[in-house]
ZAFI-711675 format. One record per residue (C-alpha): residue number from 1; y, x, z. Coordinates in nm, 2 decimals. Layout:
BEGIN
<node num="NUM" py="Y" px="X" pz="Z"/>
...
END
This chain:
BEGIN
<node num="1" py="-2.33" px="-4.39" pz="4.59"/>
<node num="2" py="-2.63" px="-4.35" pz="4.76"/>
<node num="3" py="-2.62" px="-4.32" pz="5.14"/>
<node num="4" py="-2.77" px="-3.96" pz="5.15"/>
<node num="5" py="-2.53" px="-3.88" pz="4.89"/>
<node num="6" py="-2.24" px="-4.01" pz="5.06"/>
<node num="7" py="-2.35" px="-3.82" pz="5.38"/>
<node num="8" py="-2.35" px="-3.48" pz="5.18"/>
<node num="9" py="-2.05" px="-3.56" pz="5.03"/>
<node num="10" py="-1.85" px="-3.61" pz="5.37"/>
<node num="11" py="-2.04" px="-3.26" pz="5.50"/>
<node num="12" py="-1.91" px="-3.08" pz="5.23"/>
<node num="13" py="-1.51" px="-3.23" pz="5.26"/>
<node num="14" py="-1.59" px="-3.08" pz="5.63"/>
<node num="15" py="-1.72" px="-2.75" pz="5.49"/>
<node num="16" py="-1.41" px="-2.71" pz="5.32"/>
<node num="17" py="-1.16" px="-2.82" pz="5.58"/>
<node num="18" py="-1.35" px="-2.58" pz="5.83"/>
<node num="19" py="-1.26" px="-2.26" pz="5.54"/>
<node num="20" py="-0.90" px="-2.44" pz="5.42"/>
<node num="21" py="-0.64" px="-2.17" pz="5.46"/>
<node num="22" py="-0.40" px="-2.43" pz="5.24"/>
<node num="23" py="-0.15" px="-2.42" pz="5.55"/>
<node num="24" py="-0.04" px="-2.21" pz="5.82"/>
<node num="25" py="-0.20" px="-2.46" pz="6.06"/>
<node num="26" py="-0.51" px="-2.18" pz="6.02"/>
<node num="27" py="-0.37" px="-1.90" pz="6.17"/>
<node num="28" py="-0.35" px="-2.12" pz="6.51"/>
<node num="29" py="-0.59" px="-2.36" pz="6.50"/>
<node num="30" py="-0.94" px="-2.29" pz="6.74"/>
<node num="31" py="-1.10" px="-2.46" pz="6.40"/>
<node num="32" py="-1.09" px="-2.74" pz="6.16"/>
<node num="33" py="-1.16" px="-3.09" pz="6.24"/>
<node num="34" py="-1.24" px="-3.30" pz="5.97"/>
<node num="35" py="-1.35" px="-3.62" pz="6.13"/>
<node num="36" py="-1.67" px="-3.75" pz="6.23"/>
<node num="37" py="-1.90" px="-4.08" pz="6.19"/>
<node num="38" py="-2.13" px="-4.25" pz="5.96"/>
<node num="39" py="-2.09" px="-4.23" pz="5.58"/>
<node num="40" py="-2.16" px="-4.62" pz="5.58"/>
<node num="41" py="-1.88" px="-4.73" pz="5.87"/>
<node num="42" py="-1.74" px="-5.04" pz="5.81"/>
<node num="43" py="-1.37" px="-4.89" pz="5.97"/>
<node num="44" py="-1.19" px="-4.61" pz="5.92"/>
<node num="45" py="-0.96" px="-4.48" pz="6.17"/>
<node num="46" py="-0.69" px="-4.25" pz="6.09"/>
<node num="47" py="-0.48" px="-4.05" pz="6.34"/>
<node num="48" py="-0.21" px="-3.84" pz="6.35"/>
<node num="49" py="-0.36" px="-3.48" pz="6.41"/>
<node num="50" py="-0.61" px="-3.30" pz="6.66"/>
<node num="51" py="-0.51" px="-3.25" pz="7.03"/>
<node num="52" py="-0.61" px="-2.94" pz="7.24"/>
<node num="53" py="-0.95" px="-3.04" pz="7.31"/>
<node num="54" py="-1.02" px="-3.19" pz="6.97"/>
<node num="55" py="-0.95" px="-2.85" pz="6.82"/>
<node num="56" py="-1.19" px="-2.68" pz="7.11"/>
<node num="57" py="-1.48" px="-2.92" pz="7.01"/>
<node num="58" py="-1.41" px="-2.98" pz="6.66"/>
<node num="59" py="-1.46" px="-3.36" pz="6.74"/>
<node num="60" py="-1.21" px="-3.59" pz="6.66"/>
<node num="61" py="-1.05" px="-3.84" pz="6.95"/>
<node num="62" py="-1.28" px="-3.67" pz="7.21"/>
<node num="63" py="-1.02" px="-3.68" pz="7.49"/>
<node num="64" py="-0.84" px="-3.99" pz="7.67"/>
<node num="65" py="-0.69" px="-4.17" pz="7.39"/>
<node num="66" py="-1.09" px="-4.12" pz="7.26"/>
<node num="67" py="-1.22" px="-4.27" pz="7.53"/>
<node num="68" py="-0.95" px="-4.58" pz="7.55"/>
<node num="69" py="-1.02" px="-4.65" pz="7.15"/>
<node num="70" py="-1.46" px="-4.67" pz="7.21"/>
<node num="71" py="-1.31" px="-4.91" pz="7.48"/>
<node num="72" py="-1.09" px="-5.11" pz="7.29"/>
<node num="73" py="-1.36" px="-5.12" pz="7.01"/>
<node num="74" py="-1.67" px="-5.22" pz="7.23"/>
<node num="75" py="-1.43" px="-5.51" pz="7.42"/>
<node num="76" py="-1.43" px="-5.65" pz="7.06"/>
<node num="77" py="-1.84" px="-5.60" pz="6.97"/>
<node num="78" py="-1.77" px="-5.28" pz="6.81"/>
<node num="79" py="-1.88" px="-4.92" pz="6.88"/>
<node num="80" py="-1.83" px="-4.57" pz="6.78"/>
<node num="81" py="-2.08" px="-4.62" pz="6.49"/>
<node num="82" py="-1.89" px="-4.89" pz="6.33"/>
<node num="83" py="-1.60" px="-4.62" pz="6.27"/>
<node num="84" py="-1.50" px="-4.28" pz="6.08"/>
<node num="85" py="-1.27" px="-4.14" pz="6.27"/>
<node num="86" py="-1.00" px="-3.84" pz="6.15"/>
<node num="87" py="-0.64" px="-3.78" pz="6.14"/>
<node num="88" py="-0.36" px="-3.73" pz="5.88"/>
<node num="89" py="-0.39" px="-3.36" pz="5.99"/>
<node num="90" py="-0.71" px="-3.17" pz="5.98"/>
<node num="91" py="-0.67" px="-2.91" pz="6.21"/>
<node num="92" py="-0.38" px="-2.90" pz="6.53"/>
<node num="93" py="-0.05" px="-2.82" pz="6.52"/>
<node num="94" py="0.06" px="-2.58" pz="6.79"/>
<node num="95" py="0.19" px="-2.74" pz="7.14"/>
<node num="96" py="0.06" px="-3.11" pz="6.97"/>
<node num="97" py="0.42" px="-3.11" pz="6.76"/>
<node num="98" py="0.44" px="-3.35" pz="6.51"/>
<node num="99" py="0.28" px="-3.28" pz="6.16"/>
<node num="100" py="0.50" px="-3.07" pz="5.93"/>
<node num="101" py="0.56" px="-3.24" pz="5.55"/>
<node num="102" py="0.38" px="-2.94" pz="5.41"/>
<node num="103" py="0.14" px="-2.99" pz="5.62"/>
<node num="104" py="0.04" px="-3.31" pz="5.58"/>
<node num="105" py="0.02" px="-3.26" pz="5.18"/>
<node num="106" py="-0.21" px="-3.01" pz="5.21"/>
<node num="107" py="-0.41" px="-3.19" pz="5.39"/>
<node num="108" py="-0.37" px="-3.51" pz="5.16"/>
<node num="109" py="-0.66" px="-3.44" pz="4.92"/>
<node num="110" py="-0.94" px="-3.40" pz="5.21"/>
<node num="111" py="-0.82" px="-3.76" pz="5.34"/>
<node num="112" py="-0.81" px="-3.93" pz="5.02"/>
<node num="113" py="-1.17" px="-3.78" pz="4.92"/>
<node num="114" py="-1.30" px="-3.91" pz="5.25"/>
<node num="115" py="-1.16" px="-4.28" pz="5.18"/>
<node num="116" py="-1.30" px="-4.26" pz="4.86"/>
<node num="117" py="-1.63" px="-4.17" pz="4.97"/>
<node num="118" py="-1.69" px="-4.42" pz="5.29"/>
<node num="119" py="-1.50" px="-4.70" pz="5.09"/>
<node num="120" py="-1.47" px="-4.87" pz="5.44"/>
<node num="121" py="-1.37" px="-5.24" pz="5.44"/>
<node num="122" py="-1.07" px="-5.20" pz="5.70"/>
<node num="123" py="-0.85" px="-4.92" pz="5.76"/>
<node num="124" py="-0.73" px="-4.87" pz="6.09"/>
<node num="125" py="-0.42" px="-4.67" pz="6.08"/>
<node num="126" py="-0.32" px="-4.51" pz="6.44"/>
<node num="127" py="0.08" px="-4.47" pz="6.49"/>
<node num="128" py="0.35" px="-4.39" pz="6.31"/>
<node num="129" py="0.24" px="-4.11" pz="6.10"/>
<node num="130" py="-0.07" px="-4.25" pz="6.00"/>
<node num="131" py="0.12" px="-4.54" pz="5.85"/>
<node num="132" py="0.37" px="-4.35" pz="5.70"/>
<node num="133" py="0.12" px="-4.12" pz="5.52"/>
<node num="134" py="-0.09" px="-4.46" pz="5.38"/>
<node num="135" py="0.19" px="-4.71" pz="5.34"/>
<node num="136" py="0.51" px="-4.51" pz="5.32"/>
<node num="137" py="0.72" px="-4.84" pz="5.23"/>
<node num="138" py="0.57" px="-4.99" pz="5.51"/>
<node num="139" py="0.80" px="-5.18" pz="5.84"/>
<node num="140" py="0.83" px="-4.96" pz="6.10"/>
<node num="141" py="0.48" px="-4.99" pz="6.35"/>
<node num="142" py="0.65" px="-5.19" pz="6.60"/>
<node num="143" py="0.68" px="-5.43" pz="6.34"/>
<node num="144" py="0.35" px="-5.42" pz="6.15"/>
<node num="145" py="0.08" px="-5.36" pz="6.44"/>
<node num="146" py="-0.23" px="-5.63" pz="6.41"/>
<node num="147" py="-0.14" px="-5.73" pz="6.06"/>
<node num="148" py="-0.38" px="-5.72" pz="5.78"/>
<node num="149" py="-0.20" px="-5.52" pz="5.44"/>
<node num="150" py="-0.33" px="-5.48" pz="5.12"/>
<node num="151" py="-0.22" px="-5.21" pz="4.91"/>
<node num="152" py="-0.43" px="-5.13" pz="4.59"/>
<node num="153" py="-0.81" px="-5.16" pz="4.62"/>
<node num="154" py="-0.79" px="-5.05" pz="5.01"/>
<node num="155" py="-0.69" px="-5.33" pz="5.31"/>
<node num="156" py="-0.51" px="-5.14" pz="5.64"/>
<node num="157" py="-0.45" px="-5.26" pz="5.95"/>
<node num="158" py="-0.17" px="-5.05" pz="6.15"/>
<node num="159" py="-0.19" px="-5.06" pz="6.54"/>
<node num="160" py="-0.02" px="-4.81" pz="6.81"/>
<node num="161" py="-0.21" px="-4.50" pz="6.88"/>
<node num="162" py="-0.43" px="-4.47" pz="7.20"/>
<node num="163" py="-0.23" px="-4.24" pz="7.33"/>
<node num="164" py="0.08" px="-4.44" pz="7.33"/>
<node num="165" py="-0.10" px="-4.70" pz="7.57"/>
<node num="166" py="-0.18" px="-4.40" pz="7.79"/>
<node num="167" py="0.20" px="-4.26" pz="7.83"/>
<node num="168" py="0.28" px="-4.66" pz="7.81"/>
<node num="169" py="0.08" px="-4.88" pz="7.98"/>
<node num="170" py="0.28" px="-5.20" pz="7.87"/>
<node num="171" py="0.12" px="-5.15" pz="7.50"/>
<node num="172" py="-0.23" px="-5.18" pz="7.60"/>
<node num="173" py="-0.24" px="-5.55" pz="7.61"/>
<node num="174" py="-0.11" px="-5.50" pz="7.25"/>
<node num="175" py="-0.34" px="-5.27" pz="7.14"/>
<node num="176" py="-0.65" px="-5.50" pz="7.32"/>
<node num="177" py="-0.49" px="-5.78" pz="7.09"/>
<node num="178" py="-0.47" px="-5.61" pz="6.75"/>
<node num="179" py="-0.82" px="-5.51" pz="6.77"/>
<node num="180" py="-0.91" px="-5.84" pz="6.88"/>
<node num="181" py="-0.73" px="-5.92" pz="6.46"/>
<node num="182" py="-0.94" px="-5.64" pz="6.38"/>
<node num="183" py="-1.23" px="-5.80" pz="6.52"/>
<node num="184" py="-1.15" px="-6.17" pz="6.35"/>
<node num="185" py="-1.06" px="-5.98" pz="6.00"/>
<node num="186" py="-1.43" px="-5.83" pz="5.95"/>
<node num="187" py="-1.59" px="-6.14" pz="6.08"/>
<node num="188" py="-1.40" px="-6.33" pz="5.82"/>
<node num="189" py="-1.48" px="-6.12" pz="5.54"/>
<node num="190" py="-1.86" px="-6.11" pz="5.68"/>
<node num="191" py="-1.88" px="-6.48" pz="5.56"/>
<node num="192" py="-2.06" px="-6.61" pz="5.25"/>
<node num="193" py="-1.80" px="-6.79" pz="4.99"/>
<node num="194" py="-1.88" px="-7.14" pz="5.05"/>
<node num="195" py="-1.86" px="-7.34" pz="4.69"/>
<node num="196" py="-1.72" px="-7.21" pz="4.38"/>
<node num="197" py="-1.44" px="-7.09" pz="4.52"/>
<node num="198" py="-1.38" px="-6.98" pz="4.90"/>
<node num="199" py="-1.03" px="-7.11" pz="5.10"/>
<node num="200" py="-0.84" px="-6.85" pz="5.20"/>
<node num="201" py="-0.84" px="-6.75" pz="5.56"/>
<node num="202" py="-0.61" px="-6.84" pz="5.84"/>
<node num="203" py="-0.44" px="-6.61" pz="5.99"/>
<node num="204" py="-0.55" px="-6.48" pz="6.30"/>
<node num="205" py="-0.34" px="-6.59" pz="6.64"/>
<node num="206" py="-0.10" px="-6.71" pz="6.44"/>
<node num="207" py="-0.01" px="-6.39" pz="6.32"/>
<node num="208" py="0.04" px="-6.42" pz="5.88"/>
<node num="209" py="-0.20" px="-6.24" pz="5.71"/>
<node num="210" py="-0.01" px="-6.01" pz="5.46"/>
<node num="211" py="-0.22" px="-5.89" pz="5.14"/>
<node num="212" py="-0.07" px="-5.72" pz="4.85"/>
<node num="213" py="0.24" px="-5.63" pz="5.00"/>
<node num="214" py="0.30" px="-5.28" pz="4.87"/>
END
């Protein structure tokens, strides 16, 4: 798919999630957020639902934990328009509660249609709910965080939400290394093959590299 064609694509998923009554999440919400970036991003970032300001702006990660992830990112050599950023839920639940089931499925088919359009080569899945909505089978976050997992076509890489680094300050140095793995993952899959046949990749900091898993 073209780039314009993706572009148009991703503005009409957010067309639709700023008209979706598929929930009762539209009878609170200020309006939809459906995520925001460039069609061609090389990351996707998933997070658990908009905040209060999020749902003012209709911006995702526009707040603290925002501001902490373009940090984390541009320590690494990344920035904002590496990334495609949106959450599990599309528009805010009241009082920042924790997504509904309900909600979450009827908010499924926007996410997956977004995936399938950017195609991105890593995605970065933010807390618990964002890993239990991609890779339900999954170890718990505290186990998986910084490691690579395939499942299907798409690669993941789960890590603790921003905001959890904010509330706890002892998982920043965490975070800083995951995305550090982040960092090593697309550098490694930025290199040519070498020969007929390339050797796989060590694992980053010792941490195993898990493919295929689910």
């Amino acid at each position: 798919m073209e780039p314009a064609s993706k572009q148009a694509h991703l503005d009409q998923i957010a067309a639709q999630v700023g008209a979706c009554r598929r929930c009762a999440l539209h009878q609170t919400r200020t309006q939809g957020v459906p995520g925001s970036g460039p069609a061609s991003a090389r990351i996707m970032a998933i997070g658990e639902a908009p905040g209060e300001r999020e749902d003012r702006e209709g911006q995702p990660f526009v707040g603290q934990a925002g501001r902490l992830l373009t940090q984390l990112l541009e320590e690494v050599g990344l920035s904002r328009d590496d990334i495609f950023i949106t959450n599990v839920l599309k528009s805010r639940p009241p009082g920042n509660r924790d997504p509904l089931p309900e909600e979450v499925a009827a908010c499924a088919g926007y996410l997956d249609e977004q995936m399938a359009v950017i195609q991105p080569q890593v995605i970065l899945l933010l807390g618990r709910h964002a890993l239990q909505r991609m890779l339900p089978d999954a170890p718990g976050i505290s186990r998986c965080h910084g490691q690579v997992l395939g499942a299907g076509s798409r690669t993941y890489m789960p890590c603790y939400h921003p905001a959890a680094a904010l509330y706890q300050s002892s998982l920043l140095p965490t975070l800083r290394e995951d995305f550090r793995h982040l960092r090593e993952h697309l550098d490694r899959a930025a290199r040519p093959a070498q020969g007929s046949a390339a050797a796989a990749p060590s694992a980053p900091s010792g941490r195993a590299e898990q493919l295929d898993l689910f």
